[in-house]
N, C-alpha and C positions, 0 to 999 in steps of 0.2 A: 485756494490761493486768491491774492487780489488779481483787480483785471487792471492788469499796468500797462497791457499795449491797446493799443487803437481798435485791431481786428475784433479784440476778445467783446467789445461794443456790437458785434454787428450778428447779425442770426444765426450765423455758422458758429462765432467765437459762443454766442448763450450757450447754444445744444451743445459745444468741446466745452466750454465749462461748466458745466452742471455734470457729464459724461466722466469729468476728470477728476471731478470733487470726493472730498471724501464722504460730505454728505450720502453721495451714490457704493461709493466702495463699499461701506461700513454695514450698511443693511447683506447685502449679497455675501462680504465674509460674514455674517451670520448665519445666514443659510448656508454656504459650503460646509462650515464646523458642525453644525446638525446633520448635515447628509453624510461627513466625516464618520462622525459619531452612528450613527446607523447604521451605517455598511460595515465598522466596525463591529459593532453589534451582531448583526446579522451571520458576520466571516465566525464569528468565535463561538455564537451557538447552532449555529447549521452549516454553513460552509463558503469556501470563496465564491466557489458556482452562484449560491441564489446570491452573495452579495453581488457581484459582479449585474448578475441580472435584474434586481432590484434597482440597485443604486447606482455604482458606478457604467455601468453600457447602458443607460435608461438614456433616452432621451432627455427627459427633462436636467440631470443630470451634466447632459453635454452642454445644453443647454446655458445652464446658470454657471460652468466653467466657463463658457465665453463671455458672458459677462464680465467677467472677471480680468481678462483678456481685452475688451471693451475699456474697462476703466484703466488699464493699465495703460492702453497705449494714449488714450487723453491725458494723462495723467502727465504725458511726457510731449504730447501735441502743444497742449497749453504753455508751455514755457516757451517755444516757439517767436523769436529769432532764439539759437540756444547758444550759450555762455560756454566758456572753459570749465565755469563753478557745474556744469548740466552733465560732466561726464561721466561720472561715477551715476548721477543720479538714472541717464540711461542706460547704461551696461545691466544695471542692476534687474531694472523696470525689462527691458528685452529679455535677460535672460530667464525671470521667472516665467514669459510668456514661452521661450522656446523649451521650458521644462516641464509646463501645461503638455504643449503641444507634444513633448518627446513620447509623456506619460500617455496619452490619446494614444501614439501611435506605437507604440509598443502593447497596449491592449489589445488594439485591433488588428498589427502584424506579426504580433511575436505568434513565432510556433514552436512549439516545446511538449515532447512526447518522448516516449522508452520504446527500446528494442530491446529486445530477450533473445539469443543465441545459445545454441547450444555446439559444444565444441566441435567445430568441422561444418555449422551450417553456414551458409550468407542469405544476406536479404539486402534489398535497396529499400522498403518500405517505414516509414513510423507511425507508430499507432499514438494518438494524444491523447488529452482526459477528455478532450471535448467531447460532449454528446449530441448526438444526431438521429433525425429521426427521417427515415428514408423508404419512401415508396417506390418500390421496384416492381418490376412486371417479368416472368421464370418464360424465356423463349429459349426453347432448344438448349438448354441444358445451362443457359446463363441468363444472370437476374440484368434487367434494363431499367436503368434508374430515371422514373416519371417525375418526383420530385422528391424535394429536400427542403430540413431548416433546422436551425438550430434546435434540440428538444427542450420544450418546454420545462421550465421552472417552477409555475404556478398553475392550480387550477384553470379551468377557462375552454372558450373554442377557438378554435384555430381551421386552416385549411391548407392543405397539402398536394399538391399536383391537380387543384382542381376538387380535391374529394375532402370534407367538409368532416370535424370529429371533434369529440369536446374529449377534454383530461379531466375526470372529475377528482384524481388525487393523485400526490408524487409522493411515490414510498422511497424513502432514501435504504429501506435497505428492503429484503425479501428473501427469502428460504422456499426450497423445492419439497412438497410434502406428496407423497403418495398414498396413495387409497385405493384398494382393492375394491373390485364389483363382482358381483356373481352374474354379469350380465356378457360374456365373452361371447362372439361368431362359434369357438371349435372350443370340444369339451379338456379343459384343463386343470385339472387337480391341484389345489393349493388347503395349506392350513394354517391357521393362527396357532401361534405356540410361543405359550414363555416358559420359562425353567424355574419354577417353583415360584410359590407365594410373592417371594421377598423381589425378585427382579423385576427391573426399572419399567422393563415398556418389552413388548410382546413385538416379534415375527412373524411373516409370510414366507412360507417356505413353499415352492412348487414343483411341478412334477420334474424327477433327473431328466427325463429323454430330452426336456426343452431348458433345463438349467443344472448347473452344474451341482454336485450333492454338496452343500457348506457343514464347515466344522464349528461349530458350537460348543464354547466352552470346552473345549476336549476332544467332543464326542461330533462324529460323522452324522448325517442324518440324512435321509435318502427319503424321497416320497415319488411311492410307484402308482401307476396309471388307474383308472377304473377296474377294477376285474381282477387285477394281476395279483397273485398270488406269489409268496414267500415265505420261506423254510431253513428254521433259526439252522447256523451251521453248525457242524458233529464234527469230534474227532474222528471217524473214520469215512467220511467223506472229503477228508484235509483240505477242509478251509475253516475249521476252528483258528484262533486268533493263536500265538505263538505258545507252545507251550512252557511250562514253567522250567529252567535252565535246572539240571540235576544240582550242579555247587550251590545253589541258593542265592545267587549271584550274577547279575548281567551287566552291561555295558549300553548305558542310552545314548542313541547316536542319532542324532537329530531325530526325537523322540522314536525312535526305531529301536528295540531293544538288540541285543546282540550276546546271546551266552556266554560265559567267560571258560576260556581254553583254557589248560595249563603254559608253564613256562618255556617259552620257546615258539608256541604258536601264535597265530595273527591273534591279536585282542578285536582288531575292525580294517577295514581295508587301511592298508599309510601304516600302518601302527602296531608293532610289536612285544608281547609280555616278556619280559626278560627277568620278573621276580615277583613269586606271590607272599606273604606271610599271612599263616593264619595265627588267630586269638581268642584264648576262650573264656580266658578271665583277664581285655584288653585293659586297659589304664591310660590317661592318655599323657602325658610326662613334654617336659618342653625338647626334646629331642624326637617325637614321633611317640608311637601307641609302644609298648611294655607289658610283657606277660609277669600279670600275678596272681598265682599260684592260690593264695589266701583272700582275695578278695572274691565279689558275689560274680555270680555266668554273667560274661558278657562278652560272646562270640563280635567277633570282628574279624575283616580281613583288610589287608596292604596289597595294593598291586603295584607294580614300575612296568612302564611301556616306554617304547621310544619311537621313533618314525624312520632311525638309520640315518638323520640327516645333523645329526647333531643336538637334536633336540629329546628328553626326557621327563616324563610326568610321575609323579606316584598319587594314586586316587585309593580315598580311604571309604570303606562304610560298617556300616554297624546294623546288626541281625534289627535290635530290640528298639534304633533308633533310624528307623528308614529315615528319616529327616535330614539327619547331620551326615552331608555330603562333601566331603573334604578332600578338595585337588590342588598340588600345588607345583610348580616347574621344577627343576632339579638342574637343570641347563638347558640351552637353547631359548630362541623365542617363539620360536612356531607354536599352535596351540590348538589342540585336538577335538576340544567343543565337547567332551565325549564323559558323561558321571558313570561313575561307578552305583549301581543300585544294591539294594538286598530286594529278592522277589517277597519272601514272609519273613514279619519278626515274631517272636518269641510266642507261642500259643497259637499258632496261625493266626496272628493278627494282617490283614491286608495293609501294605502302606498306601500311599493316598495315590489317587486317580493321576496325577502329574507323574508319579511316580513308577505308574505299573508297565507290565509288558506289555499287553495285548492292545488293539485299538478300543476303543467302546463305540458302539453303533444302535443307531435307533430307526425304525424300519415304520412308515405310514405306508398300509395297502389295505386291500378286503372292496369290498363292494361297496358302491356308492347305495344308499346313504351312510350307511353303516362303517366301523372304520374298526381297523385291525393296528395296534402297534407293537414294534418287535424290539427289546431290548439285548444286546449282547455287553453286556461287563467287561473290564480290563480282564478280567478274571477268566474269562472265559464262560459263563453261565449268561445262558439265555432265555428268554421269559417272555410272553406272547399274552397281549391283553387285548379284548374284543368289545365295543360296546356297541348302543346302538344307533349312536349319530347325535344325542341331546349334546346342547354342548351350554355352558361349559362343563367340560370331563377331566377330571385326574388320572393320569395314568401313572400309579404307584410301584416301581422297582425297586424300593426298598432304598439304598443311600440316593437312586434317583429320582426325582418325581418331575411330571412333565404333565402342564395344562394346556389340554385343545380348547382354544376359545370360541373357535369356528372350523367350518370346512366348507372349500367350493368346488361344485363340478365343472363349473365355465366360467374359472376368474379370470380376471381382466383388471392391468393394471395402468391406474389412470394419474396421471401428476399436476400438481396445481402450486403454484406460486401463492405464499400468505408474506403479510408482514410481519416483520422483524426486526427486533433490537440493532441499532448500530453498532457495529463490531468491526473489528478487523478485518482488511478485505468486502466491504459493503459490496453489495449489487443496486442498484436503485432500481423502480420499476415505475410505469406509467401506470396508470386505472383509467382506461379510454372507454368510451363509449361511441361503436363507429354506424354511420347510417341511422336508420331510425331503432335499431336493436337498445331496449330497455336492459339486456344483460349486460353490467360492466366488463369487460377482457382484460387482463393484466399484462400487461408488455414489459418481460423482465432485459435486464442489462444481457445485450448481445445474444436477444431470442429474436424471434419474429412472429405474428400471427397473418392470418389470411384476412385479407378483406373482399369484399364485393365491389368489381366493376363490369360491367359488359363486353362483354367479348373477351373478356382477359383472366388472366392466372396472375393476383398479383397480392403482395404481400406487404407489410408496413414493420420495418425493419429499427429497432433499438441499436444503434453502436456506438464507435468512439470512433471519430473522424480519423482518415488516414493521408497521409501524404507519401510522393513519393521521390525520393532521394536524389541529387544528381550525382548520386554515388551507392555505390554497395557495397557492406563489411562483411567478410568472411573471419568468425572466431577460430584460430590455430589454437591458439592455446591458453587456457584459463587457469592463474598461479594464488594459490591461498597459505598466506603465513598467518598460523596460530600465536599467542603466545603462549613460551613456553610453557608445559605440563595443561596446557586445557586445550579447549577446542574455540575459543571466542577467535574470530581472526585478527591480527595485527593489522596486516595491509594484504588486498588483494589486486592485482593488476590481469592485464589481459593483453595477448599478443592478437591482431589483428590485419588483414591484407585490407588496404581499400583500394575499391574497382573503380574509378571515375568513369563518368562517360565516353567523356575525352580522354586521349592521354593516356602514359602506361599505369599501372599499377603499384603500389608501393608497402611495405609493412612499415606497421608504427605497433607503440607500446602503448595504452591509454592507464591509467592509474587514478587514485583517489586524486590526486593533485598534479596531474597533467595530462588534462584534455588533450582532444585531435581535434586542431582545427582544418579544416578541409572547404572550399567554396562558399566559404561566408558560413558555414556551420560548427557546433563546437558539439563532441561528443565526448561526457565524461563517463565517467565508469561509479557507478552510483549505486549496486547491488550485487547478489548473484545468489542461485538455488542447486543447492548441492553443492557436486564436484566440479561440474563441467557446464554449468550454465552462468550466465555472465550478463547483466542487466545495465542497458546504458542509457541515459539520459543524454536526449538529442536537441539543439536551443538555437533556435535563431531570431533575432531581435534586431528588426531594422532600427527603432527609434534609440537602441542604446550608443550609438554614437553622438546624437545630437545630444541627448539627457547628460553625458560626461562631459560634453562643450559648456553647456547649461551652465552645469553644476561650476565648471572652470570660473566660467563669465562671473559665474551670482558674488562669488570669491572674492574677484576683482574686482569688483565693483563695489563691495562693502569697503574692500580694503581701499580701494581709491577715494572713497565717499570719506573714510571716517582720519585717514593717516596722510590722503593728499592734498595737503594745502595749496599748493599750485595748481589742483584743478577743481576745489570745489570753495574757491575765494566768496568771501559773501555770505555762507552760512551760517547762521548764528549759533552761538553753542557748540561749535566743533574747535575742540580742544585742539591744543598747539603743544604735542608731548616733544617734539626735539626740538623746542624754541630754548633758546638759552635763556632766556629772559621773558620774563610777562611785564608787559608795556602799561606803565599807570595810566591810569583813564586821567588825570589830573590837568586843571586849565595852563596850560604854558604860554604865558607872555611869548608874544612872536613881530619882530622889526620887519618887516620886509624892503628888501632891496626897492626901492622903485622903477632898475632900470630892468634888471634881470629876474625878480620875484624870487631872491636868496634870501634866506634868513639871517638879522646881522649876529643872533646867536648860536649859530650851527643848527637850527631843526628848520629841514625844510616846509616851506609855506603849503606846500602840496596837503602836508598833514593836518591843517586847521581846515581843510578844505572839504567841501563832499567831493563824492566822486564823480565826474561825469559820466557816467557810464552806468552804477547802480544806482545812482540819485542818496547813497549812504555814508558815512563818516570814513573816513581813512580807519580808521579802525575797527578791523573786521568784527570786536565782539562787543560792539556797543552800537546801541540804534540811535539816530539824530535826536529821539525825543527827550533821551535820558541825557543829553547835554546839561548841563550847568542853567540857570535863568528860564528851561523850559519849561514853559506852563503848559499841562495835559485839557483841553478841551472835557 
């Protein structure tokens, strides 16, 4: 701007106008649209966290917004005595600055984190995304926190409570991997084992007395101690697996088989036969299965059961086609879980292992080094193979085969954090290096490891900042509408009690689109896992009332700036859209009164005049030089 008052001549008015100019502006928004642009950059290929930390919470960052802030309020100093025509122009200038400011302060005060409830618990606490990295000290049964700070973003050293640690990498994500040692304190039996050639990745399976026996594809698998000896089971010691039901026929019930009675008696506990059909030359017809006579053997049977409650099943199978298992309701909605099987089809063929009666079990014992495995078949047939410890060993059952890839007398199971693909549900993890230890440690999301201080038990702790409430929500009740025929939900809401500090207690409803606000906090309803758990997102944002004033001002102030002409008189180029008429710039011959300064032709003499006050023409969109006879220097 020119310097049209007296002050803007003196040392103070130089540094406000050069402050105010745009010469100064125009560099600085340069730089803010690059650091724009980068932290955008940054949020869209790694995350808001490093942009945040990079760019917008950096110092230099805050920095060069004040600047900006700087130049804004010169911008508005300099105009200084200020005009009617200045009003729009500072509404405008203020309000960008208190929507700088709002944005600052909502960075650095907003708190905003999730609760997870599950039906019937309460909590007053909230966990946020922030992460924190905290050194506590374990006295008497609780952690005492030595220091704290924000966890690092980048490489680098740092110091924390005094105790000094470099990050030499931030894994945004990491996976818990395990690895077996033969190196354990007390002798512990464990083996490597996959289930034939073709599968993905191989097991540890160790001794039952310390873990429980796991089922595998099917099949049971028990691994007994040093020493200990086992003896496949016999039909006449009855603990052979179940024998094969006389009709040819059983009832699987939660893979439990269950013999088939005749008509009249329980088919399974709940559950009664009340109609069998057999078939020996079935057919299958769009009414149910049909005896014919002329076509080739193909045994089948029809059962009908009911549960007496209203409800009725018929379950079909077939000798020749153990496969084709066919259940369908007849009435009622209750549903019994329960197939009808054939135990053999046609030429004793076995049907498949999903299908059979018996369990199948696989038995690891015999003497160390040496190893003994014991197979038992659905079938009931049992097979005992011995080798002598080389591994890797096949142990061939004929439709079973099973590789030892190893075996330990005193394993030891150890777990280590590697890096990992970003995925859903990330974990991030630090790579520190603490004291003068040349081994990097890995400090995965919400673990902890041990550090070294004297005298003390003390720890360096990964988590997510926590706050807590002046209030507590107990979940009553958690409501999920489907839409119809699927299971995606419509809308889910949640009944909740909130406990204030103060004051009595109250219930409210929270839902997709009506938060609970509660002492300055707003709790919306934002998830949920399962049936009965219910995820809320918790917000409080001092800066968002000034940023919505801001935003009001900035409004007002364009609109004052560009559609008020009674307050921003004087500026050139600002249109006159509700003028009835646009005013010829043209030389008009003017008499004036000598005694009054009235025009003798009706246009007042005011209008050939400047103005005292702008030093510019009565007509606001014409400058003095573009007059008529003006010669331009």
């Amino acid at each position: 701007m020119k310097r049209s008052h007296a002050w803007h001549h003196t040392a103070f008015g130089n540094v406000a106008c050069w402050l105010g100019s745009i010469q100064f502006a125009v560099p600085i928004l340069i730089f803010v649209a690059v650091a724009l642009g980068w932290g955008t950059y940054l949020e869209s290929t790694q995350s808001a966290r490093v942009a945040k930390s990079v760019v917008y919470g950096s110092m230099w960052f805050l920095i060069l917004m004040g600047l900006v802030c700087v130049s804004l309020i010169f911008a508005v100093v300099t105009r200084y005595p200020w005009k009617r025509k200045h009003v729009g122009f500072i509404i405008v200038h203020a309000s960008l600055i208190a929507l700088i400011v709002g944005g600052f302060w909502s960075m650095w005060g907003r708190i905003e984190g999730h609760i997870g409830l599950d039906q019937g618990s309460t909590t007053g606490t909230l966990e946020m995304d922030q992460e924190r990295l905290e050194l506590v000290e374990h006295d008497n049964g609780q952690f005492r926190t030595l220091g704290e700070m924000e966890a690092p973003q980048q490489p680098g050293r740092y110091s924390i409570g005094g105790m000094p640690f470099e990050v030499s990498e931030v894994w945004e994500n990491v996976r818990e991997d395990f690895e077996v040692k033969d190196d354990g304190a007390d002798p512990y039996r464990a083996v490597g084992i996959q289930f034939g050639p073709m599968a993905e990745s191989a097991m540890w399976i160790g001794d039952e007395t310390k873990a429980e026996a796991p089922t595998v594809d099917g099949m049971k698998i028990r691994v007994l101690a040093d020493g200990l000896d086992w003896t496949p089971p016999t039909a006449s010691n009855g603990t052979s697996p179940a024998a094969t039901p006389e009709s040819g026929y059983f009832f699987l019930v939660n893979d439990k088989p269950v013999p088939l009675g005749g008509e009249g008696q329980p088919a399974f506990p709940g559950w009664t036969i009340v109609g069998i059909k057999r078939f020996a030359h079935a057919t299958v017809s769009g009414s149910g299965l049909s005896e014919e006579p002329g076509e080739k053997d193909n045994p089948a049977i029809e059962v009908t059961i009911t549960d007496g409650k209203g409800t009725t099943e018929v379950h079909t199978a077939f000798e020749k086609f153990p496969d084709m298992l066919w259940s369908k309701p007849i009435e009622g909605t209750a549903k019994s879980g329960a197939r009808l099987v054939a135990m053999h089809g046609a030429g004793g063929a076995t049907p498949p292992a999903a299908s059979g009666a018996g369990e199948e079990l696989l038995v690891v014992f015999g003497k160390l080094p040496g190893i003994k495995v014991g197979h038992v078949g659905r079938d009931g047939v049992a097979k005992v193979l011995e080798h002598d410890g080389t591994f890797p060993w096949t142990a061939d059952f004929g439709a079973r085969k099973v590789i030892i890839l190893r075996q330990f007398a005193k394993a030891r199971e150890e777990s280590k954090f590697v890096r990992a693909p970003a995925a859903e549900g990330t974990r991030p993890a630090l790579v520190l290096r603490l004291g003068d230890s040349a081994e990097p440690r890995v400090l995965a999301w919400k673990a902890m490891v041990p550090v070294s201080l004297p005298g003390r038990v003390a720890m360096l702790r990964f988590h997510p900042r926590t706050v807590t409430l002046p209030f507590a929500l107990r979940l009553d009740q958690f409501r999920k509408t489907d839409y119809p025929g699927t299971e995606m939900a419509m809308a889910y809401e949640s009944d909740v009690t909130v406990q204030p500090m103060e004051g009595a207690e109250r219930r409210a409803t929270i839902s997709m689109n009506n938060p609970l606000v509660q002492s300055g906090w707003k709790v919306y309803q934002s998830g949920f896992v399962g049936a009965n758990v219910s995820i809320f997102s918790v917000m409080r944002d001092p800066g968002l009332p000034l940023t919505y004033i801001a935003s009001v001002g900035l409004c007002l102030g364009i609109l004052i700036t560009f559609y008020g002409r009674g307050l921003t008189w004087g500026h050139p180029g600002v249109p006159a859209p509700f003028s009835g008429k646009e005013h010829s710039h043209a030389t008009v011959p003017v008499r004036s009164d000598p005694v009054n300064g009235a025009s003798v032709n009706g246009v007042r003499g005011h209008d050939a005049e400047l103005d005292a006050e702008t030093g510019s023409s009565a007509d606001p969109g014409r400058r003095q030089s573009d007059a008529p006879g003006h010669v331009r220097a």
